[in-house]
Structures are given as structure tokens and as C-alpha cells.
N, CA, C and O atoms as CSV, one atom per row, in Angstrom:
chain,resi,resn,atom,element,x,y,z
A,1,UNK,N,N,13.337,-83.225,26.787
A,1,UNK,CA,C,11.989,-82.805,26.555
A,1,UNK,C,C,11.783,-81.459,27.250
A,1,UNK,O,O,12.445,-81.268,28.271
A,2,UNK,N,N,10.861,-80.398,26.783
A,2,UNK,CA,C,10.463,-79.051,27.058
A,2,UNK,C,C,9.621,-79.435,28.177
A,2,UNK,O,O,8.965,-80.477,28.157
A,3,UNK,N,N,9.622,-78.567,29.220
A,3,UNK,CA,C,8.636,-79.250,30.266
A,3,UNK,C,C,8.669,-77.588,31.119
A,3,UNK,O,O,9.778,-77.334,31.591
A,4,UNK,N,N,7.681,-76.589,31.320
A,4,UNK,CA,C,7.109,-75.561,31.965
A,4,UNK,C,C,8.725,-74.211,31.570
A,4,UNK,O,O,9.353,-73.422,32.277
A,5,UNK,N,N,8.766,-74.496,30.519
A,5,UNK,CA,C,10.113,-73.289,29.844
A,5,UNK,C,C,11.531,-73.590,30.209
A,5,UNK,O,O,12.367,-72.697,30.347
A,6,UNK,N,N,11.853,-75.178,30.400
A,6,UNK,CA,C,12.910,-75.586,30.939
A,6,UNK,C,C,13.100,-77.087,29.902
A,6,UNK,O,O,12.199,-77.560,29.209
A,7,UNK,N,N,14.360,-77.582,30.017
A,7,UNK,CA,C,14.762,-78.948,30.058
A,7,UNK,C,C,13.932,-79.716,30.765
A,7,UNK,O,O,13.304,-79.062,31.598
A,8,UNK,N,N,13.652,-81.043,30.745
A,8,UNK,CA,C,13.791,-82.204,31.866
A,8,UNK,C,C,14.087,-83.301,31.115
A,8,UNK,O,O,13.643,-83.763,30.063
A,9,UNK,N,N,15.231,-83.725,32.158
A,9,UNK,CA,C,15.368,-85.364,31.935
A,9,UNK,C,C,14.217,-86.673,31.818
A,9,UNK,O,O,13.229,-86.809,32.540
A,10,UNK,N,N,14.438,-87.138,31.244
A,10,UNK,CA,C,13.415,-88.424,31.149
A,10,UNK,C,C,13.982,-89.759,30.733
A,10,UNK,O,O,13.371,-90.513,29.975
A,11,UNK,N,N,15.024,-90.000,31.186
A,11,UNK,CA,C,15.987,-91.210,30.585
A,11,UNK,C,C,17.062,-91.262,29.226
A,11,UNK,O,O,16.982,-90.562,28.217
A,12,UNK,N,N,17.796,-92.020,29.448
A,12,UNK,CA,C,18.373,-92.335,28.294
A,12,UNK,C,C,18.557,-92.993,27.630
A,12,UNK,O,O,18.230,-93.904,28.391
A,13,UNK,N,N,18.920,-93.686,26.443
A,13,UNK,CA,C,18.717,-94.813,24.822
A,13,UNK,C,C,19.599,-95.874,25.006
A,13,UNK,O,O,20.599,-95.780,24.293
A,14,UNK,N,N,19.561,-96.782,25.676
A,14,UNK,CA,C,20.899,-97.425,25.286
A,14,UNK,C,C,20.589,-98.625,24.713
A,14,UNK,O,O,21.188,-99.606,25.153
A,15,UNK,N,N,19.444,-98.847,23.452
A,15,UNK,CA,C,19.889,-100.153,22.063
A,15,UNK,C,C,18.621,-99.316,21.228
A,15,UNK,O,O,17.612,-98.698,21.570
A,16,UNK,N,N,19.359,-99.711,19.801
A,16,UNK,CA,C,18.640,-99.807,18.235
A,16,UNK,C,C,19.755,-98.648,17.957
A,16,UNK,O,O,19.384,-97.597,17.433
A,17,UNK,N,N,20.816,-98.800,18.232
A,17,UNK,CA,C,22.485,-98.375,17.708
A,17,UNK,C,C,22.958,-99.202,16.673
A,17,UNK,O,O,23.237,-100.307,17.139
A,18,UNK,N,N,23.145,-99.137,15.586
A,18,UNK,CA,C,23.995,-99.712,14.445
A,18,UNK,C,C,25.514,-99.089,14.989
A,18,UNK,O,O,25.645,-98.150,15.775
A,19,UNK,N,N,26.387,-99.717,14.479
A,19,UNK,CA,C,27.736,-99.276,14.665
A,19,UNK,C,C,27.950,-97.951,13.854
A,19,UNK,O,O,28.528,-96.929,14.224
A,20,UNK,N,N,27.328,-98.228,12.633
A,20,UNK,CA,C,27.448,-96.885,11.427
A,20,UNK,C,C,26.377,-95.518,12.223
A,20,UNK,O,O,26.446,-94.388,11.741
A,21,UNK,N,N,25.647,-95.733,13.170
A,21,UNK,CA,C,24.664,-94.639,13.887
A,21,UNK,C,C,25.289,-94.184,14.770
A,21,UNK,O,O,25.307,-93.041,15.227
A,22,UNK,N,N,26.081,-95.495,15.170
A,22,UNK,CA,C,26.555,-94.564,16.557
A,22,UNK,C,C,28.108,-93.519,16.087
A,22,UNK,O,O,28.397,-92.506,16.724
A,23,UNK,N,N,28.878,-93.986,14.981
A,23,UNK,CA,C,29.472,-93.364,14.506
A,23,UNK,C,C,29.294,-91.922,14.002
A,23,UNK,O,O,29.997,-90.930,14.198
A,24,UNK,N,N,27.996,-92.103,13.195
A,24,UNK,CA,C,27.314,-90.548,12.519
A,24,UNK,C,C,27.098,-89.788,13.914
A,24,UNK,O,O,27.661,-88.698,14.020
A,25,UNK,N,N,26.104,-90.397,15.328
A,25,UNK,CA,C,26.005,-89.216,16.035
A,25,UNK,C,C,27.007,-88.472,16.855
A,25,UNK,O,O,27.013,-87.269,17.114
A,26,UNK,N,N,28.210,-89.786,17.373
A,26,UNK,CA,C,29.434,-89.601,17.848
A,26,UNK,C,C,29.917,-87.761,16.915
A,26,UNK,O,O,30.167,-86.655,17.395
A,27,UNK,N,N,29.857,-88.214,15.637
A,27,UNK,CA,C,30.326,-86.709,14.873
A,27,UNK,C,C,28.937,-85.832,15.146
A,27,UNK,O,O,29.391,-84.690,15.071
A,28,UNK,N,N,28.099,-85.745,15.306
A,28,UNK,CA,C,27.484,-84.918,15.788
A,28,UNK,C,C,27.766,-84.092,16.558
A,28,UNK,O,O,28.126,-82.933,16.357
A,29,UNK,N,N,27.512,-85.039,18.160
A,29,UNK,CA,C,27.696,-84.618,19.191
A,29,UNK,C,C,29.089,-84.222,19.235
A,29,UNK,O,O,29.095,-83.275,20.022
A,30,UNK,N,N,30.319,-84.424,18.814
A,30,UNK,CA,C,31.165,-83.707,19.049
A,30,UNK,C,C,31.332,-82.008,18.725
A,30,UNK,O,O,32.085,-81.150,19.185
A,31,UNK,N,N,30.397,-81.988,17.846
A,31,UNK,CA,C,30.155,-80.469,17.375
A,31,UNK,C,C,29.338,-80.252,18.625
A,31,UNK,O,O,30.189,-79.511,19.119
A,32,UNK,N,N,28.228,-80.287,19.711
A,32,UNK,CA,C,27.873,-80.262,20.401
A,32,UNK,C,C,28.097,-79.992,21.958
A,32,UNK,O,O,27.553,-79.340,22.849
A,33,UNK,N,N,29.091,-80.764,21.820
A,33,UNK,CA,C,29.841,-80.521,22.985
A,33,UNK,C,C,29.901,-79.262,24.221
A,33,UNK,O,O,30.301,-78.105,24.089
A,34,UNK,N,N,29.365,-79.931,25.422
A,34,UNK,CA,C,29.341,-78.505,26.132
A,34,UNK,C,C,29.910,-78.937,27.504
A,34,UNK,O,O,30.224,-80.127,27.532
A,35,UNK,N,N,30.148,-78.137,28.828
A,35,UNK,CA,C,30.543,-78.481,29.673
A,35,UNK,C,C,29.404,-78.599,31.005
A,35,UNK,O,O,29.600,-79.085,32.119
A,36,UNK,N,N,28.191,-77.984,30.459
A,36,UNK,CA,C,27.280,-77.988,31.448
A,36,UNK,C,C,25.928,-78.632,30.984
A,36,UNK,O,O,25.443,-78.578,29.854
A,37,UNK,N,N,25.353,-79.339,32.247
A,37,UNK,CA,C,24.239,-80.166,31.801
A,37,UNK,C,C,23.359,-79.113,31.363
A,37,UNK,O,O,23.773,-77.960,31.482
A,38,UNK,N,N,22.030,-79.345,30.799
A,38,UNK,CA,C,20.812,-78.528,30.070
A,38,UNK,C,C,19.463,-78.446,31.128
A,38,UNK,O,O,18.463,-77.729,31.111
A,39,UNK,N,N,19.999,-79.714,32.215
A,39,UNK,CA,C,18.874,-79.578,32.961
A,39,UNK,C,C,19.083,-78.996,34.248
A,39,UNK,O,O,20.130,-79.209,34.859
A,40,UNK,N,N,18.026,-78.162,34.782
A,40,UNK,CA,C,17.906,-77.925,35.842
A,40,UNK,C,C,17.705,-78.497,37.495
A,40,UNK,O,O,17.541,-78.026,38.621
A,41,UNK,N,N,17.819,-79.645,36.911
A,41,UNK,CA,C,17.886,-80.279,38.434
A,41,UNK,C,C,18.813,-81.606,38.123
A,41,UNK,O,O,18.574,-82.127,37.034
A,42,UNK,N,N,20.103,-82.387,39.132
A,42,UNK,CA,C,20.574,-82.988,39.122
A,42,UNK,C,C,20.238,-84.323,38.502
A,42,UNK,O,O,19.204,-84.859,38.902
A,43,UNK,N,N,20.937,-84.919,37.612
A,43,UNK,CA,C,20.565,-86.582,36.965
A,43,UNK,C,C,21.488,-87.789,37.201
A,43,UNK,O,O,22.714,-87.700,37.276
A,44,UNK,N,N,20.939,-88.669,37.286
A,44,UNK,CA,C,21.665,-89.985,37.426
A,44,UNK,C,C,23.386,-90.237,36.626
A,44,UNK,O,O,23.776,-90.310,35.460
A,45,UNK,N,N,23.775,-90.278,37.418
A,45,UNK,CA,C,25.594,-90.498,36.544
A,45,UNK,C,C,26.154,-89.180,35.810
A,45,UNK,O,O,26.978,-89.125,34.897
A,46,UNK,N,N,25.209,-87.722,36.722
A,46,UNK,CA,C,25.748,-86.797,35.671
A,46,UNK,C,C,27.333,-86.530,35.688
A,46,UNK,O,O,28.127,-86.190,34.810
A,47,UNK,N,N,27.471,-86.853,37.181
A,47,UNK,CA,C,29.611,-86.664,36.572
A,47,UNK,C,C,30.528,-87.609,35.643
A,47,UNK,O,O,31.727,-87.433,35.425
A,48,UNK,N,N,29.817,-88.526,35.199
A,48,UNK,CA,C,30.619,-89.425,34.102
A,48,UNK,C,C,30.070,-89.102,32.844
A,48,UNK,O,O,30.554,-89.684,31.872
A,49,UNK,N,N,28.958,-88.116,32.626
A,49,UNK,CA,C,27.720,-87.959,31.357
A,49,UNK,C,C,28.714,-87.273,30.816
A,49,UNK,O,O,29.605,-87.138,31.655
A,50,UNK,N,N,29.055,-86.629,29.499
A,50,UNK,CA,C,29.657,-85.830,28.739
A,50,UNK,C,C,28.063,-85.334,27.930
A,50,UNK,O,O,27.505,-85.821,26.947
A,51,UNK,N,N,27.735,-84.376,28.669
A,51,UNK,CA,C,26.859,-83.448,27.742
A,51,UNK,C,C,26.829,-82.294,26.429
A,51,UNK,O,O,27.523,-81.295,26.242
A,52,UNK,N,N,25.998,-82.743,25.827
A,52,UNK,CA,C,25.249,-81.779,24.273
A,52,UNK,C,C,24.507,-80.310,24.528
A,52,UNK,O,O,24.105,-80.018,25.654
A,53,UNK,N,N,24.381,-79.551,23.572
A,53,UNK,CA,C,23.753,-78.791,23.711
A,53,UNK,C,C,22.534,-79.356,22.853
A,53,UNK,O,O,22.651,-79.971,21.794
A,54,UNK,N,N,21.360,-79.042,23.490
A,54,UNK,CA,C,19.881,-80.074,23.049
A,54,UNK,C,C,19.459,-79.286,21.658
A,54,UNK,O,O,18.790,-78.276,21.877
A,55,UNK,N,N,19.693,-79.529,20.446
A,55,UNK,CA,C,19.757,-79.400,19.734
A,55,UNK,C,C,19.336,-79.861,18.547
A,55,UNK,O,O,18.996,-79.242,17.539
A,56,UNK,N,N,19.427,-81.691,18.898
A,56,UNK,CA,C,19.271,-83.071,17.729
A,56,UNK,C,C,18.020,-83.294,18.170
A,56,UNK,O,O,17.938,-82.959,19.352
A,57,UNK,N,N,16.741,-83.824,17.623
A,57,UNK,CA,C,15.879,-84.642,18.050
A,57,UNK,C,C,15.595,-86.027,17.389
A,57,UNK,O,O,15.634,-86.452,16.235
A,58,UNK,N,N,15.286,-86.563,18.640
A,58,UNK,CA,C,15.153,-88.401,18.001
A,58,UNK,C,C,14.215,-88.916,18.486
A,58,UNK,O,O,13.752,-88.617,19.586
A,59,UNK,N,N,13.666,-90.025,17.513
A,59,UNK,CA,C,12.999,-90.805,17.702
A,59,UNK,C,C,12.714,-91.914,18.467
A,59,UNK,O,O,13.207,-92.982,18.103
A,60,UNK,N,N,12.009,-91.885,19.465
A,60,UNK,CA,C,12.369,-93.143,20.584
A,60,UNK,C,C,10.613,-93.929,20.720
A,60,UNK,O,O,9.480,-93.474,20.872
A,61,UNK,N,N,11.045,-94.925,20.608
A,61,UNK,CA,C,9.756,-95.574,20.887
A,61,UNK,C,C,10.096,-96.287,22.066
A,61,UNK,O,O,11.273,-96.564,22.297
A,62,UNK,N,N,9.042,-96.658,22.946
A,62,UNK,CA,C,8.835,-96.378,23.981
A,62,UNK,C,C,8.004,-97.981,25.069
A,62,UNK,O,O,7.235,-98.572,24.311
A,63,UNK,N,N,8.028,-98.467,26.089
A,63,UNK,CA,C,7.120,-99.416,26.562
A,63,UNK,C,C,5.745,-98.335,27.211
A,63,UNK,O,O,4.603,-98.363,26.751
A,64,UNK,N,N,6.159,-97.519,28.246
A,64,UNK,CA,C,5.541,-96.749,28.721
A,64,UNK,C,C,6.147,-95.526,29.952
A,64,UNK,O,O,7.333,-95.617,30.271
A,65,UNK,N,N,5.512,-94.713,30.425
A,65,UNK,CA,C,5.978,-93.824,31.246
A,65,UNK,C,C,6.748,-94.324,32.543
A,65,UNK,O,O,6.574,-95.542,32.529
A,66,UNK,N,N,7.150,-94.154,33.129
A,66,UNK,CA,C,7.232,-94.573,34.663
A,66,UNK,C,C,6.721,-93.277,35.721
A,66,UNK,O,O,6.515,-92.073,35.569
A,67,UNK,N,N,6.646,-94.230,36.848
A,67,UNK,CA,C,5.902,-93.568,38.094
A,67,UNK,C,C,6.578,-92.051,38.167
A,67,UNK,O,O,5.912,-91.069,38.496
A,68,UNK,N,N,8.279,-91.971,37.745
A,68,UNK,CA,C,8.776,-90.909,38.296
A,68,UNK,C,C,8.913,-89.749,36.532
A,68,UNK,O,O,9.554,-88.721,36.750
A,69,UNK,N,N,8.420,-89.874,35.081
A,69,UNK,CA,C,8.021,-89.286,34.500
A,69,UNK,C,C,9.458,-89.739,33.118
A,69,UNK,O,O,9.854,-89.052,32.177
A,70,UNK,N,N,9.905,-91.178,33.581
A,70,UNK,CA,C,10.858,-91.130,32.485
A,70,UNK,C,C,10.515,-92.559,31.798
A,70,UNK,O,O,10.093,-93.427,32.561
A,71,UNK,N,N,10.646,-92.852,30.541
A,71,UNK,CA,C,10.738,-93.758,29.536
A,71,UNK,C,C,10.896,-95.345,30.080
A,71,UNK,O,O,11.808,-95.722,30.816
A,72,UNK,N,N,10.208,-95.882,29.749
A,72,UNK,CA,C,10.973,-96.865,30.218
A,72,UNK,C,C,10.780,-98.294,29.083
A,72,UNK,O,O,9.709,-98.771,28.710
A,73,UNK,N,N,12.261,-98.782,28.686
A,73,UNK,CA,C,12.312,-99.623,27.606
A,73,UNK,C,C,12.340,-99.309,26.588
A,73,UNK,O,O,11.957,-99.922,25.592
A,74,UNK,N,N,13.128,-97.581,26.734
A,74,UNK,CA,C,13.108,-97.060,24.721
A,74,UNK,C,C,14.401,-97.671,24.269
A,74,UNK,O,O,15.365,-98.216,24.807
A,75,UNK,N,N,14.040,-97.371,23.119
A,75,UNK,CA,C,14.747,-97.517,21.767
A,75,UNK,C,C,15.105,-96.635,20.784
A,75,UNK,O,O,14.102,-96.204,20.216
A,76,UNK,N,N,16.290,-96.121,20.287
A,76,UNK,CA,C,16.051,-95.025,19.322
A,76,UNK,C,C,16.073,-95.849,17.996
A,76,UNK,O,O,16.716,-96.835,17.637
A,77,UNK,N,N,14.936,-94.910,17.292
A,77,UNK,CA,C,14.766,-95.015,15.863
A,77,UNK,C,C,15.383,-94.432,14.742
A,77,UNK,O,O,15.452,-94.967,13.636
A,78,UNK,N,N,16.037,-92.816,15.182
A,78,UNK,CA,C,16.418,-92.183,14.312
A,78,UNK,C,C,16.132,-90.750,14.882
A,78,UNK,O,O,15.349,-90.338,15.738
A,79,UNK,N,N,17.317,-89.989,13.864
A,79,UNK,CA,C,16.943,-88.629,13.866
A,79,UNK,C,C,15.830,-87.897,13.435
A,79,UNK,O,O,15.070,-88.729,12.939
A,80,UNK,N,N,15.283,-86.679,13.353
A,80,UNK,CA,C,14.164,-86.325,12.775
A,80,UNK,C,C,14.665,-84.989,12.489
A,80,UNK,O,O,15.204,-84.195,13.261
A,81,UNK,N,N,14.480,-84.911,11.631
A,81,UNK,CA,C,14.833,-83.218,11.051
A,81,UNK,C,C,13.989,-82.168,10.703
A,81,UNK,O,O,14.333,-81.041,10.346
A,82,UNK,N,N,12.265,-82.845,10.896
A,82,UNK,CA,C,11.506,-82.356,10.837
A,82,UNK,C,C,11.123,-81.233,11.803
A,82,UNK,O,O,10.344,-80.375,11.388
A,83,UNK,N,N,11.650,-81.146,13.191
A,83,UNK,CA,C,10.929,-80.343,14.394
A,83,UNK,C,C,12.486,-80.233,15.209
A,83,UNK,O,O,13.460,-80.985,15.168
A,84,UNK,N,N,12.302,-79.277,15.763
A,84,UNK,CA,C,13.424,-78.520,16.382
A,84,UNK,C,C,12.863,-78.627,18.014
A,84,UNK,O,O,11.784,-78.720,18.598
A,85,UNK,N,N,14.611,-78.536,18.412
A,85,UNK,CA,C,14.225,-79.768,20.091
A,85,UNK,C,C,13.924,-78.334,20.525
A,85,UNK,O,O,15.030,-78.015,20.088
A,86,UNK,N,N,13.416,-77.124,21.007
A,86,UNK,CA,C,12.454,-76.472,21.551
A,86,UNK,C,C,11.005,-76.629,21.248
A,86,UNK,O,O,10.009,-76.028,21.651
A,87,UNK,N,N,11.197,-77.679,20.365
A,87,UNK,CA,C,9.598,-77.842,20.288
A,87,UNK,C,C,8.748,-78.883,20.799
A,87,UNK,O,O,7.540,-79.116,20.758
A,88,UNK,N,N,10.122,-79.627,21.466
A,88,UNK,CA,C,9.672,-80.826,21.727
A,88,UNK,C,C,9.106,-81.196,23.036
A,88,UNK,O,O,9.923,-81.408,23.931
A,89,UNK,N,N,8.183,-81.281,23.234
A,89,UNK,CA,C,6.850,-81.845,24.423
A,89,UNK,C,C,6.292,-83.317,24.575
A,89,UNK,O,O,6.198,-84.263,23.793
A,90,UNK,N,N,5.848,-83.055,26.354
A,90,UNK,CA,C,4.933,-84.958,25.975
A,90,UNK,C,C,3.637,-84.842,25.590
A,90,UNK,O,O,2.757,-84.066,25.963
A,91,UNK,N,N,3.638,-85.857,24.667
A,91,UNK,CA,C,2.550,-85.839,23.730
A,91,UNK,C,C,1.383,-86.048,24.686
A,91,UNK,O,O,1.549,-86.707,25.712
A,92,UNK,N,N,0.153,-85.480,24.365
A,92,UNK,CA,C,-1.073,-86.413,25.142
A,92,UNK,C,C,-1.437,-87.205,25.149
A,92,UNK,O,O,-2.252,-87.315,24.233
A,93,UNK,N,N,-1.279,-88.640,26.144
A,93,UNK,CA,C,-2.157,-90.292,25.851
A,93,UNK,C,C,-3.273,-89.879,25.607
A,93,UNK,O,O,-3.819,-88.827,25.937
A,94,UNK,N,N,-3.536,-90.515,25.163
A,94,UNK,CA,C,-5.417,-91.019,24.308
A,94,UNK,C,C,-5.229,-92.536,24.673
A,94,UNK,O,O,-4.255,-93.241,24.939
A,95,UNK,N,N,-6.688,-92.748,24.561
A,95,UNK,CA,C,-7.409,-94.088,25.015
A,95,UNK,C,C,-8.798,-93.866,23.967
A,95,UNK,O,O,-9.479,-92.969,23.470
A,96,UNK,N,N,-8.669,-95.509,24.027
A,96,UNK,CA,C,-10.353,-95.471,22.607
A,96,UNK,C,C,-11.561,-95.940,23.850
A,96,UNK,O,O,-11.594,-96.627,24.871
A,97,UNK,N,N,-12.305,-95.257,23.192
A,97,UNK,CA,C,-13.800,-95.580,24.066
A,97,UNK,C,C,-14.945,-96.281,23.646
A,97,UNK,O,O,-15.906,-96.407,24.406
């Protein structure tokens, strides 16, 4: 996610993988492939991470935020080809009144 003209981490996806999804992004990300993380400040397990250049955007639905600004209980849904990952921001909560 875009956060003040930078990267930031906010967690990572791990279920709503089909075997045939994880195959398609596997070929993705191998075109992707880079040797340096995207974010500016250190992340959880980054020396075992094999990082992308941020590029793909996906769909993650979500339980809610956590205290420290990352996801918690997503799921990916899918790619989106509609919006390009520099565009991508946190949305504003709304509440009904």
C-alpha cells in the first residue's frame, strides 16, 4: 500500500489460493523478481521473503485493521487490472449514522 510517497507493509495473504492461482501468480512473480525489499523500513521474515517489484494489485478482503496498521484475517480474492499499485491507498472507514 502507498502510504506518504513510499511503500508500507501491512501483512501478508496466506488462504483463498486455488492450486491453479497459486500457479498463475508463481509465473507472475517470477517475471517480478527483485533482490531488494520495496519497503522502507524492516518486515517480519524479510530474510526468508523472496521479493516483487509492486506492480500486481489484489484483492483482499479483510476482518479489520490492527492496532499496529496491518490486516488482520485477509484473504485474497483476485487480481484487479483495473488500478495500478501506485495508486493504491487506505481507503476511508465510514460508519452509518
Amino acid at each position: 500500500m502507498r502510504e506518504n510517497g513510499g511503500w508500507r507493509y501491512i501483512g501478508h495473504v496466506g488462504t483463498g489460493f486455488s492450486h491453479q492461482v497459486l500457479e498463475e501468480l508463481h509465473g507472475n512473480f517470477l517475471k517480478l523478481k527483485t533482490a531488494k525489499s520495496p519497503f522502507p523500513a524492516k518486515v517480519k521474515d524479510e530474510q526468508v521473503t523472496t521479493w516483487v517489484r509492486p506492480s500486481l494489485v489484489a484483492e483482499v478482503k479483510f476482518a479489520e485493521w490492527t492496532s499496529k496498521g496491518e490486516l488482520r484475517q485477509p484473504v485474497y480474492l483476485g487480481l484487479r487490472s483495473d488500478k495500478k499499485a501506485k495508486d493504491v491507498v487506505r481507503e476511508k472507514s465510514w460508519s452509518r449514522k
